[in-house]
VOROFI-701606 format. One line per 2 residues: their letters; for each residue z, x, y of N, C-alpha, C. Coordinates in steps of 0.2 Angstrom, whole numbers, always signed. Layout:
BEGIN
a = Z,X,Y,Z,X,Y,Z,X,Y; ... $
% end
This chain:
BEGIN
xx = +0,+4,-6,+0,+0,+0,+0,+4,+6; -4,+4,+11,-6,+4,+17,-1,+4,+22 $
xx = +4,+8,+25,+7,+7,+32,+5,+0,+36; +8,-2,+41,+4,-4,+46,+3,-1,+53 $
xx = +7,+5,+51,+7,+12,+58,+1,+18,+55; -4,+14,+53,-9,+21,+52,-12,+21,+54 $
xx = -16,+27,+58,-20,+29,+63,-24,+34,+59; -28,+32,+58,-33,+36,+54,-38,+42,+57 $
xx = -40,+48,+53,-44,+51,+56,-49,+51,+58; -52,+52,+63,-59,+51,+67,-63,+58,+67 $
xx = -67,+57,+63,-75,+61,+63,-75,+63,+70; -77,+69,+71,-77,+71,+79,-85,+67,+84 $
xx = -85,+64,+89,-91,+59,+88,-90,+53,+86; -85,+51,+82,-85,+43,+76,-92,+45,+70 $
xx = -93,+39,+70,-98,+36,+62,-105,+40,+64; -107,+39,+70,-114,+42,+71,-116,+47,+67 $
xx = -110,+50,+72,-109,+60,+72,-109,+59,+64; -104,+57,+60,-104,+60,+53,-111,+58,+51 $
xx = -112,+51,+52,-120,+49,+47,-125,+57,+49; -126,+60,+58,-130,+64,+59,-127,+70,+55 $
xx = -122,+72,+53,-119,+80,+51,-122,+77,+43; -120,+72,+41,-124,+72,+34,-130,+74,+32 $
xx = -134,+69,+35,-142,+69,+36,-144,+77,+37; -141,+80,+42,-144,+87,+45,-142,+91,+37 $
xx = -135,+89,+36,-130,+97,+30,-134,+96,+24; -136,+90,+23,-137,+88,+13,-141,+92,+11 $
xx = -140,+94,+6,-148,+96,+0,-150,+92,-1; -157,+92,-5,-159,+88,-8,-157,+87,-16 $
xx = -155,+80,-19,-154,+80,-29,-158,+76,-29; -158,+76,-37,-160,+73,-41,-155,+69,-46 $
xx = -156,+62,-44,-149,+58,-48,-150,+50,-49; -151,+47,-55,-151,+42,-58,-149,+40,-54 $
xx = -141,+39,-53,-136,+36,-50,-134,+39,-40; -139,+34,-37,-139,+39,-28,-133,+38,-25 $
xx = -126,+34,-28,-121,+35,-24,-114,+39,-26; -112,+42,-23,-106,+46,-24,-100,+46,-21 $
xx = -94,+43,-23,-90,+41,-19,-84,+45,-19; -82,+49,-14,-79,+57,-12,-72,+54,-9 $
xx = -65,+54,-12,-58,+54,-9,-57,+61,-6; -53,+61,+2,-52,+68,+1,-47,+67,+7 $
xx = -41,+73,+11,-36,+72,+13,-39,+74,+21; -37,+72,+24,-39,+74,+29,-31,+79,+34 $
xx = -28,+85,+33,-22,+87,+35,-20,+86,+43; -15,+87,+43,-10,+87,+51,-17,+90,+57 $
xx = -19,+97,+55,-22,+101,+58,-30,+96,+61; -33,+89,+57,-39,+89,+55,-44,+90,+51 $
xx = -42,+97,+47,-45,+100,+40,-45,+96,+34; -49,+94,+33,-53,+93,+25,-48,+99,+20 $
xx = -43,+95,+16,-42,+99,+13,-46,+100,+4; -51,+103,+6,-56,+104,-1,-52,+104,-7 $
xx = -45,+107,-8,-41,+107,-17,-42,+99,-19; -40,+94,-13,-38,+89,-15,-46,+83,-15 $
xx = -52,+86,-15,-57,+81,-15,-58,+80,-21; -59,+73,-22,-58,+70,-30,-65,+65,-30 $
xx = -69,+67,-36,-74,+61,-35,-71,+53,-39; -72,+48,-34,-71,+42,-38,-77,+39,-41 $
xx = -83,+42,-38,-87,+36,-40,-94,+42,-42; -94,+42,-49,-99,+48,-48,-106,+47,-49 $
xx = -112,+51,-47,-119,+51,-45,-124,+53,-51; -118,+60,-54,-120,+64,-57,-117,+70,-54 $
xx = -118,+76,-61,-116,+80,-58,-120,+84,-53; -126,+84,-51,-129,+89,-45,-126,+84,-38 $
xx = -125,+76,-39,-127,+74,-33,-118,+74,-31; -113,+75,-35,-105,+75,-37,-105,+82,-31 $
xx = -109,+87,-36,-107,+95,-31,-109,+94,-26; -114,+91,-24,-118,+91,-15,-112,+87,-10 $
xx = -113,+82,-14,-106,+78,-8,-100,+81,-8; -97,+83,-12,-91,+89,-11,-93,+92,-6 $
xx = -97,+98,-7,-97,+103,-2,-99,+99,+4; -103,+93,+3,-104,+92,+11,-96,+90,+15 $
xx = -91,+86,+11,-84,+84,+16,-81,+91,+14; -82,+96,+11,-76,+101,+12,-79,+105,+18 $
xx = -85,+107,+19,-88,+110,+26,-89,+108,+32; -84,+102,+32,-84,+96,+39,-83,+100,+44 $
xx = -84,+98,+49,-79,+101,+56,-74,+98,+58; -69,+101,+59,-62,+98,+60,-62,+91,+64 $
xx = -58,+86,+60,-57,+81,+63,-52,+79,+67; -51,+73,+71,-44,+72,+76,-41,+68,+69 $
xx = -35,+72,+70,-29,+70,+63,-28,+63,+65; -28,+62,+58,-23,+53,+58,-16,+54,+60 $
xx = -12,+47,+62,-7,+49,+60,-1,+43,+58; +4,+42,+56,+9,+37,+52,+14,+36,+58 $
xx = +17,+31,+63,+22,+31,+67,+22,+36,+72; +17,+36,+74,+14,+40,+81,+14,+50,+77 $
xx = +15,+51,+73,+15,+58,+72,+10,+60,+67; +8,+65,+68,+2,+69,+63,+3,+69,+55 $
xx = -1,+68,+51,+0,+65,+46,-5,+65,+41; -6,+69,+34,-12,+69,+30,-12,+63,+27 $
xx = -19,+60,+29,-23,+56,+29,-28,+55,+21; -28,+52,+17,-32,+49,+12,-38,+44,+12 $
xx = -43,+49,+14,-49,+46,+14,-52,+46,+9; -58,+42,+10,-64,+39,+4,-72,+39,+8 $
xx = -76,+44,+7,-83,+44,+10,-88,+42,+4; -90,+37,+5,-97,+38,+1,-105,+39,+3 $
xx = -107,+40,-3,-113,+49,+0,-119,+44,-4; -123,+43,-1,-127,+39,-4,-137,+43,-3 $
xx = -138,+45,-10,-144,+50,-9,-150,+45,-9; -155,+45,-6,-160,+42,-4,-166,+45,-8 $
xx = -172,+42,-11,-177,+46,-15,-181,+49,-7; -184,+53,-9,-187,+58,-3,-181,+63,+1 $
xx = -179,+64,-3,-172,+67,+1,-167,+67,+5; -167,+61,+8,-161,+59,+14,-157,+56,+12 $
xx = -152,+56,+15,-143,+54,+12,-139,+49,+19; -138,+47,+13,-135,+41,+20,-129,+41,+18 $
x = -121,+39,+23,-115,+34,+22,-113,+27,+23 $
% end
């Protein structure tokens, strides 16, 4: 269950910015399955902490490894936070690979 004091992390830019940093970062796969759905912690600092990225919802493996790398190589986020203080955050990104190589959230 959910706080009702949580202040989530924000993408530097919001949602744009991330859809554009995806699109520019991705490689291109190859995968039956184009959606990948990527948990990962967002820390006090804004840092993506890469030990803790977990796939929930998998693509396969090339399209699993692309989305990883792409939220561990984020750029620092503005931290979440719980009751007005900084706070590691539990996020869920889904990486969705397009045929022709483009990738969408």
């Amino acid at each position: 269950m959910v706080p009702d004091n949580v202040v989530y992390p924000v993408f530097p830019g919001g949602m744009t910015a991330l859809q554009d940093y995806i699109t520019a970062n991705k490689r291109a796969v190859q995968s039956a399955i184009p959606s990948v759905f990527v948990e990962f912690v967002v820390d006090t600092d804004g840092k993506v902490i890469d030990s803790q990225c977990v796939i929930l919802a998998s693509g396969g493996a090339e399209a699993d490894q692309e989305a990883v790398r792409l939220v561990t190589e984020m750029p620092v986020w503005q931290p979440g936070t719980i009751a007005g203080q900084p706070a590691p955050i539990k996020m869920v990104l889904p990486v969705t690979f397009i045929p022709g190589g483009q990738c969408a959230i």
